[in-house]
N, C-alpha and C positions, 0 to 999 in steps of 0.2 A: 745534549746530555742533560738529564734533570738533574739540578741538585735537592736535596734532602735537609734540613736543618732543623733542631728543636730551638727555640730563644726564649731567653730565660732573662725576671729580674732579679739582680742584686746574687745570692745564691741560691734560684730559683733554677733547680741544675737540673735536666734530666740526660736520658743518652739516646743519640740521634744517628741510624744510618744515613752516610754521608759517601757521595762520591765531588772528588774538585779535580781541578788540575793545577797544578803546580808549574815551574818552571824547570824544576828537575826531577821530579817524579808523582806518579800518580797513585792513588789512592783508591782502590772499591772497598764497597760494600764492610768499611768498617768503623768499630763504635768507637762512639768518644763524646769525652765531657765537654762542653761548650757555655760556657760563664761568662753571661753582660750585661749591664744593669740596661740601658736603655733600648727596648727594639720593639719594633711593630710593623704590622702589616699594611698593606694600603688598598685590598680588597675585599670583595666579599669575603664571609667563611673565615677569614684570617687569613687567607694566603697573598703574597705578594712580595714585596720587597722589604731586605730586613735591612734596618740601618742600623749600628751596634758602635756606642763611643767606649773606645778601647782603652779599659782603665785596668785590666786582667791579660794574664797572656793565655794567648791561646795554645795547650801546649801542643794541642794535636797538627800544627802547623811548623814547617821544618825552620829553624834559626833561621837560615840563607832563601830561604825561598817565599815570592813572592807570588799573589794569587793568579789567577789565572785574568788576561787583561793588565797584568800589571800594578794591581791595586797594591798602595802601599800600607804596611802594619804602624803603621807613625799614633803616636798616645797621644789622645784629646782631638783625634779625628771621629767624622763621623764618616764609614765607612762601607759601602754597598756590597757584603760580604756575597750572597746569595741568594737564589730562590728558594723558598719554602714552602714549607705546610704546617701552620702552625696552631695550635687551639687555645683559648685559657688563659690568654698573654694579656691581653686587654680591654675594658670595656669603656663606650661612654658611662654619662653620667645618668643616663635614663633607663641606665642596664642592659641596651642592647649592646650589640658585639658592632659597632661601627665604631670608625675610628676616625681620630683627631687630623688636622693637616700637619705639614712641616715634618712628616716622620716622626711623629710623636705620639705615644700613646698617654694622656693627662692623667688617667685614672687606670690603678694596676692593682689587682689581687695576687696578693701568693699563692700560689699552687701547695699545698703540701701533700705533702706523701702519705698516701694511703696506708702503707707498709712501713715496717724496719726491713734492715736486711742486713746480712750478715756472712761473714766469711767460714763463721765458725759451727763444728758438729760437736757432736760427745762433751767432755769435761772442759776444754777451753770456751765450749758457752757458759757453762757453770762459773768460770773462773773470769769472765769478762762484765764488770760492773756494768758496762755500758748495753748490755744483750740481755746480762741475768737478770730473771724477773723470780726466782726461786719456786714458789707453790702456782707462780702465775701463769705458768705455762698450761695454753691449751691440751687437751687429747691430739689435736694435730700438730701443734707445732713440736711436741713432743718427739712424734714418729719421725718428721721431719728433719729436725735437728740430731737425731738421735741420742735422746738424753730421756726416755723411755726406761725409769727404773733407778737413774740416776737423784729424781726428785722425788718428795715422798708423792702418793697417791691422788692425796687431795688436789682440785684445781681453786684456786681461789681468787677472789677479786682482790684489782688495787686496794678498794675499801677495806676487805675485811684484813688484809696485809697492814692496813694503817692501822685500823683497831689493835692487831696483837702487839704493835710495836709501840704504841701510845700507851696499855697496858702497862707492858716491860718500862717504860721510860719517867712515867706518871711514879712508879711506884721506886726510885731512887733520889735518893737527899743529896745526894753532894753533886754539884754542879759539872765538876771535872771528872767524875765517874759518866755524867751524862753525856760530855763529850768524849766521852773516849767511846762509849756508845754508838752515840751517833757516826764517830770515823768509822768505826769500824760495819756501819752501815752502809757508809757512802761508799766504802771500798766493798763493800757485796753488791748491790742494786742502787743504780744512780737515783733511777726514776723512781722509786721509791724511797729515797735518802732526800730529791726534791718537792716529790709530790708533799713529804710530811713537814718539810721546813714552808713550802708556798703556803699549806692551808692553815700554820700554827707559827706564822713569823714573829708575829710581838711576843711568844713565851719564848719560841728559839734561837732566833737572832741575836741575842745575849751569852746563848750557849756556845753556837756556832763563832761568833764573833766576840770583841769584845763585850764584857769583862772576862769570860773564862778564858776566850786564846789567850789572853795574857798569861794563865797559869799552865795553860799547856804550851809555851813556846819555853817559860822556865825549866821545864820536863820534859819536851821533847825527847832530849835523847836518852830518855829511861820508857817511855812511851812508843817508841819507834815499830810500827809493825810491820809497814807495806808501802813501798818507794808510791811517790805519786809526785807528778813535776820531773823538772831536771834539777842537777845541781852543773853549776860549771864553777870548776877550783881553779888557786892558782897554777896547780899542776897542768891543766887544760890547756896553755897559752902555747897558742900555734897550732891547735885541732879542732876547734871552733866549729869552723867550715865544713868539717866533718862530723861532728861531733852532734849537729841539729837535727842531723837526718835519721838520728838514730830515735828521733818522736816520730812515732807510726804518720802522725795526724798530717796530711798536705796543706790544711788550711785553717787558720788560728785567726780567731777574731781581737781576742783580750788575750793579752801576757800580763800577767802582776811580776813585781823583779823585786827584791828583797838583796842588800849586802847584810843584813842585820847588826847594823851598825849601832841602831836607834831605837828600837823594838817598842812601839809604844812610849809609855814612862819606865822602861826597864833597863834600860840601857843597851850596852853591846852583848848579843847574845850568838853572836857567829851564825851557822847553822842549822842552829836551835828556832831561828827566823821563818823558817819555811811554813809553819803553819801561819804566819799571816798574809802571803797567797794564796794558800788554800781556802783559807775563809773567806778573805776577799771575793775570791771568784763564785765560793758560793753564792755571797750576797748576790753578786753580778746574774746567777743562773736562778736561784730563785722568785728576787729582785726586779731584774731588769729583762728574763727572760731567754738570756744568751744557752746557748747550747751545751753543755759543757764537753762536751768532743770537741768542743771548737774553743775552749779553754786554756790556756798554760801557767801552772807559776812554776818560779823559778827563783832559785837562790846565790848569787855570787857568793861565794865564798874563797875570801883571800884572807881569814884568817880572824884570830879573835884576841882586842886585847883588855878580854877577861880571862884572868889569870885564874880565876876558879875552873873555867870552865877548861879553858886547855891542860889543867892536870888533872880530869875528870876519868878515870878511866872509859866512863862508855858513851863519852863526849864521841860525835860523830864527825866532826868539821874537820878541818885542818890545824895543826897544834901549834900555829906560829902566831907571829905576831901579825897586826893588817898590812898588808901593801899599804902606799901610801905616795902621794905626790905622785910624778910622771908615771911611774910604777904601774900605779892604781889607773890614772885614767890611758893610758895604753891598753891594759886588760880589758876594761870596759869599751872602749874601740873596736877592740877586737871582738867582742861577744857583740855588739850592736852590730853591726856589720854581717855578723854569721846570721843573727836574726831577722835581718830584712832582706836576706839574700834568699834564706829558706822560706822563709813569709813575708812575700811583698805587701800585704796586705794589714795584717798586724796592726793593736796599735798596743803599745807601750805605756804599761803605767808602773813608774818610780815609786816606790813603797817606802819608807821609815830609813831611809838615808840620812845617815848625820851630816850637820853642816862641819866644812864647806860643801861636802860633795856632792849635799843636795842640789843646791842653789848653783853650782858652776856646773853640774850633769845637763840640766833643766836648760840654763843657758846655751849651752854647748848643740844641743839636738834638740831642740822646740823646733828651728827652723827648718833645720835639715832631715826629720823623720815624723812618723805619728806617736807621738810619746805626749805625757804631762806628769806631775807629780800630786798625788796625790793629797801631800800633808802640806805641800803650800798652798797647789791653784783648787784645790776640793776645798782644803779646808775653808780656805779663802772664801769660796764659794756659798757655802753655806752658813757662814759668821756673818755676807753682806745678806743672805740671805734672813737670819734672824734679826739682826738690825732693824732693817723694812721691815718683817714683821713685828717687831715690837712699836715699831712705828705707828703701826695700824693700831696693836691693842692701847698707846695713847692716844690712839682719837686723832692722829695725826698722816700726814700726805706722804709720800716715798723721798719727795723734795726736802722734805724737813731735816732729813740725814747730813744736811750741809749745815744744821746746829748743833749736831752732837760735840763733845768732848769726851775722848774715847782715850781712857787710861789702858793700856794692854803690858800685862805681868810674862814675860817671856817674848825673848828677842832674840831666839832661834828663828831657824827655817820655817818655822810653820807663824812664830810670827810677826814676823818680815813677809812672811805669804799674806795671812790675814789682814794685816795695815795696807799693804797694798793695792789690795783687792778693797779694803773700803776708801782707799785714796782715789781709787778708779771710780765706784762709786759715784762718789763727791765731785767729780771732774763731768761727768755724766751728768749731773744735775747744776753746772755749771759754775763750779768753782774753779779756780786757777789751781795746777797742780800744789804753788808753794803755801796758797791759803790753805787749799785741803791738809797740806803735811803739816800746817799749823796746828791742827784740830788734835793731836794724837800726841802720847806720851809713855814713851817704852822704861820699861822696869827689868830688870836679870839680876842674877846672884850678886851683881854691884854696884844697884840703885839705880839709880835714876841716871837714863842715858842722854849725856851732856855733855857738851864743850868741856876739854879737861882731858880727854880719855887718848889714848894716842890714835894717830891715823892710821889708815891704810887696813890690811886683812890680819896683822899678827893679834896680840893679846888685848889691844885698846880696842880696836873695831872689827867687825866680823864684816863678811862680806853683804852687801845689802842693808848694812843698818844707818851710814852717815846719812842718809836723805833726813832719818829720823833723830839725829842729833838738836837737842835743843839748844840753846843760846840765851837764853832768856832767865832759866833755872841751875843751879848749882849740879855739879855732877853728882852722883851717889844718893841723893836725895834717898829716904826712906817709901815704900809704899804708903804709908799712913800719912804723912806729908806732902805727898803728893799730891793724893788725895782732897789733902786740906787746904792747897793751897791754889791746885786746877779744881777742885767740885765738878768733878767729871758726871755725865749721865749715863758712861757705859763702862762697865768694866770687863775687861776679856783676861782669861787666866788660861795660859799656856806656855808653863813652867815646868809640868810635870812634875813640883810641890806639893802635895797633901798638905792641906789644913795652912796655906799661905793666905787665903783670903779669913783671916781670922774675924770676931765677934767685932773688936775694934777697928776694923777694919770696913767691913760692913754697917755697922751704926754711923760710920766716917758719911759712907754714900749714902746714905737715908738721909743725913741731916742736911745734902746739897743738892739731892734731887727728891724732884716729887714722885716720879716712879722710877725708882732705879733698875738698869737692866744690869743682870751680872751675869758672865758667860763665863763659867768653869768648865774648858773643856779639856785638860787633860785626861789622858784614857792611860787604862783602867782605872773605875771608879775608885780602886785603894790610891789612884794620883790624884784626882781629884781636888781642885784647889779649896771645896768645899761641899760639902753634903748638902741635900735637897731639906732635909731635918731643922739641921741646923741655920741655915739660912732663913727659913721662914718663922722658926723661932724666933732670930734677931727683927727679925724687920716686923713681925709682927709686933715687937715692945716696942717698937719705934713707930706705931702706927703708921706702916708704909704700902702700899699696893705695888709691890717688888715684881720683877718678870725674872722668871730665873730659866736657862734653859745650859743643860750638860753634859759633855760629849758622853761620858756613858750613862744608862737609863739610871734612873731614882722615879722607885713610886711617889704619889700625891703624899701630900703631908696633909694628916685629918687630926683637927683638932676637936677638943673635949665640946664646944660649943657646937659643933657640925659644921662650923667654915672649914676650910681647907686651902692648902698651898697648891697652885698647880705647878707641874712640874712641867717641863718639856725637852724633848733629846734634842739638841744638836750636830750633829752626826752625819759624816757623810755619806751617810748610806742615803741619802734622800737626792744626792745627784749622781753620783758616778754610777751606779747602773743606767740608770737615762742616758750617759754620755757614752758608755758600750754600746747599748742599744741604739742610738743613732745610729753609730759608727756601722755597726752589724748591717743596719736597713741601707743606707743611703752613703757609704763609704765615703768618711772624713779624707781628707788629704791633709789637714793639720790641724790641731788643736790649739784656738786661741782663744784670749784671756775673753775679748769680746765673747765668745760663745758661754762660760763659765758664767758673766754678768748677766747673760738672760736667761743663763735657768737659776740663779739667785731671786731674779724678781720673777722668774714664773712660779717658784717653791712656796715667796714671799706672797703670793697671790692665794695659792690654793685653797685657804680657810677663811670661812665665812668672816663676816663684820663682825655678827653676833658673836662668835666663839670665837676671834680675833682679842676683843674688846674682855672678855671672861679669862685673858691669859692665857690663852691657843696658841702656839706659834706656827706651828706645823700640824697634816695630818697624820692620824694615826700610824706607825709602822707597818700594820696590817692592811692597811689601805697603800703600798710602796710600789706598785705592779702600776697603777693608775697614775700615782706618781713620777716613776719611770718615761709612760709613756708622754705627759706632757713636758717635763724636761725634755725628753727626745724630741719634739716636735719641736720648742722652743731652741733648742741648739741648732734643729738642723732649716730653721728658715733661717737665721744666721749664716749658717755654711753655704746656702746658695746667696744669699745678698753679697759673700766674703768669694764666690767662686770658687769653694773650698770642696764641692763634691760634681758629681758628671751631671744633676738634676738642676733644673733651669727655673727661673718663676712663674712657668708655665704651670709648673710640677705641686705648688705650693699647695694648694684645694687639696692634693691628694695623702699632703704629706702622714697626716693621721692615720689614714688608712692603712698608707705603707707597711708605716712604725707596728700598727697592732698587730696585721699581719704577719708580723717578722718575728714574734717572740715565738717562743720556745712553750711548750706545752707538757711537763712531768705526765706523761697516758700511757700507756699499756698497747701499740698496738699490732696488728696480726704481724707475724718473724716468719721470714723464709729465707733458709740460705741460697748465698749465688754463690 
């Protein structure tokens, strides 16, 4: 009997008649999906033998039944499924179609699909963002779809689509008018909601993301137009498992999770939280490339305790108070569990969780699923990232980081994430863990964190912060004392305080360092522990050459003489699309801190000496796609050194190509329904 198979990389899916035999029944002549990152041929043409490591199930294969010969379905086997005919799966590296030894193919293009395609005709194409392309439908696709009279007349380009909407958008002043805009674009036509954010990311990125989500997650529920995500409540507990499959989509790359506990520097905003998955993910699809069909956010909601907002009448959450203790992580068990059952594949990113529940969630499932958090191991991430580069713009070595003395204002979860991720750092470049935790000096709403304070998790110490207790220094210490008495070279602000890093406060770091670095990255910029303005104001009468960079954007500050402050974002939008985008190409099995460390120093790397040196830290926003793609690379030769994905060091030469093949493309192209 011949058998039939198409093989495919990563989600290089097509559909394949197939005949096999089973051990309890048999199969003709029918279709089916077949999903495996690794396979190749070992003849002419592409045909021969497919070996496939089984890191996906196959679903078109019965629970109980085993192949024909006996072969077993066992994970992280390599496994001689059957003969084929296959095209397009592999090439050398001289461009013909010969292939590698060991069942291996080294070098892989993505196939992508000619076509969209689609389930739907008449008014449910109109009504499907993900199909609807409005005036862009062909003469054909029209008659096709049957939506012939449904659109007006004209047929028009993505281009000229963009112009009328750039137009309409150009020509509105209030920030929050423009994202309400832009939703209300994204929920008509995706590909046109992305195409407009990829080619205008440094003016929209601020819209879409913070600073305005800020003001539309305080709105939300007067803003509410059109469900997008899931929400699971506390009423949900015990339907979970059912409850997933009620998202059309079989295969999820990135889930964003939101309790909105945290919301930025806003606090507990319940419900109201869900627009910062949504934006997330845009970045992620714009960003990083991911699909957004292959997208999720998602809001837990167990309640809110903002008393404003639960007696809001058209508050939309639950009107209680938060679950809490066993309660709370039971619920969350339950909903992790539904979510890797229905998507095994998934990965999990924790959003704006208050502590503890950041910090004990993180711990809890780092090992056991593909999750991370984004406000501790991102942030983290990109704060060792600016470090190293401010390194640079001193004329200094990545090594040198083991001199810093790093005063950090906020000792929350995000940082207790940040100090740790540069205590790893400093460990890297070859310090002992206690000398690194020597280097650093945490500040909160009760000074200066010191011997004094009581132990353990209740009101003296949070979880995560006794490494960073000092001994040395008085408890409560003031920041300006501090200050004065460590002459720190780095300051980091993540308090979600406005105006905490004050004028005296700043002339403090001038006068003990020669270039001082100060990282204000509370978001939104109204948390902002100082303005981009103001800052180089001071330091300018201090005669200082200051590096200042801040979680939400601040234009250059231009002075009457034609110098200027340069400014620079800190922000994690410069890795976590990279770290989706891995994931998507070469499928992580877990996210660790090691991987986070070397897209800090590949971020840290990206900008010249010249424009290093002139107070550069990072490249431009708009430049974030290219960005993307070298984080992705750099996490994922980590993940094969770490055995974290099904691809070998064989694979590595190739990894580049993979990654760029694997993003996501905002186009236009020809729709037929099936």
């Amino acid at each position: 009997m011949r058998r039939f198979a198409v093989c495919v990389c990563d989600e290089f899916v097509c559909n394949a008649v197939f005949e096999f035999r089973t051990t309890s029944s048999r199969y003709r002549e029918k279709s089916a999906t077949l999903t495996a990152l690794n396979c190749t041929a070992d003849g002419s043409n592409g045909s021969g033998q497919v070996w496939i490591r089984m890191w996906a199930v196959l679903r078109w294969v019965p629970a109980r039944s085993g192949l024909e010969k006996g072969a077993a379905l066992a994970g992280r086997q390599w496994i001689p499924l059957m003969r084929c005919s296959c095209t397009g799966i592999g090439s050398s590296h001289d461009g013909t179609n010969s292939l590698w030894p060991e069942g291996r193919t080294r070098h892989m293009r993505r196939m992508r699909d000619d076509v969209s395609k689609t389930k739907h005709t008449g008014m449910d194409v109109v009504y499907d963002s993900l199909v609807n392309r409005g005036t862009g439908f062909s003469r054909d696709e029209r008659e096709r779809l049957r939506i012939r009279g449904l659109v007006p007349a004209a047929v028009q380009t993505l281009e000229n689509q963009l112009d009328r909407i750039w137009v309409a958008l150009s020509a509105m002043e209030d920030d929050l008018e423009k994202y309400s805009f832009l939703s209300q674009l994204h929920d008509r036509n995706q590909v046109l909601f992305f195409k407009l954010l990829k080619d205008h990311f440094e003016l929209l990125a601020p819209i879409v993301y913070t600073p305005t989500v800020g003001a539309a997650c305080l709105k939300q529920h007067m803003m509410y137009r059109r469900t997008r995500g899931m929400w699971f409540s506390a009423l949900d507990r015990g339907c979970m498992h059912s409850m997933v499959y009620n998202w059309p989509e079989d295969d999820i790359d990135i889930l964003v999770v939101t309790d909105g506990s945290r919301i930025l520097g806003l606090g507990d905003l319940g419900s109201n939280g869900m627009q910062i998955p949504i934006g997330k993910l845009a970045l992620y699809c714009a960003g990083g490339g991911l699909h957004p069909k292959r997208t999720l956010p998602v809001v837990l909601d167990v309640g809110t305790n903002n008393a404003k907002l639960r007696v809001h009448p058209l508050y939309l959450g639950l009107r209680q108070q938060r679950l809490d203790g066993q309660e709370y992580y039971d619920f969350v068990e339950e909903w992790i569990g539904a979510v890797f059952e229905r998507w095994p594949n998934v990965m999990v990113q924790f959003e704006d969780f208050a502590n503890p529940h950041a910090s004990v969630l993180l711990e809890k499932y780092r090992h056991r699923v593909r999750c991370f958090n984004d406000d501790i191991q991102s942030t983290g991430c990109i704060t060792v990232a600016a470090v190293l580069a401010s390194l640079r713009a001193r004329g200094l070595p990545f090594s040198a980081i083991t001199q810093e003395r790093i005063v950090c204002v906020g000792a929350g979860s995000a940082g207790i994430g940040v100090c740790e991720s540069l205590v790893r750092c400093m460990m890297d470049e070859g310090l002992s863990r206690k000398d690194a935790l020597s280097r650093f000096w945490l500040t909160d709403q009760r000074g200066l964190l010191a011997q004094g304070r009581e132990s353990g998790t209740g009101p003296g110490l949070q979880l995560g912060q006794a490494p960073f207790v000092r001994s040395d220094l008085p408890s409560g210490m003031t920041l300006l004392d501090v200050i004065s008495t460590v002459k720190p070279t780095v300051l980091i602000g993540l308090s979600g305080v406005a105006g905490i890093f004050t004028e005296e406060v700043v002339r403090e770091m001038c006068r003990h360092a020669k270039q001082p670095v100060v990282l204000p990255l509370s978001n939104p910029s109204s948390s902002s522990e100082c303005t981009a303005e103001d800052f180089f104001r001071w330091t300018r009468a201090e005669k200082k050459h200051a590096i200042f960079a801040s979680g939400s954007p601040f234009p250059d500050v231009h002075f009457a003489d034609g110098s200027k402050g340069r400014t620079n974002q800190c922000n994690n939008v410069y890795n976590f699309p990279g770290i989706g985008l891995c994931h998507m190409a070469i499928r992580l099995d877990h996210v660790t801190d090691e991987m986070f460390q070397a897209a800090a120093r590949r971020i840290a790397s990206l900008v010249s000496t010249d424009k290093a040196l002139n107070g550069r830290l990072f490249p431009p926003v708009s430049e974030l796609r290219q960005v993307s793609v070298e984080v992705a690379e750099a996490v994922a030769l980590v993940a094969i050194d770490q055995k974290l994905t099904p691809l070998t060091p064989a694979d590595k030469p190739a990894i580049r190509t993979i990654i760029e093949n694997s993003m996501w493309e905002p186009e236009y192209k020809p729709i037929v329904p099936i």
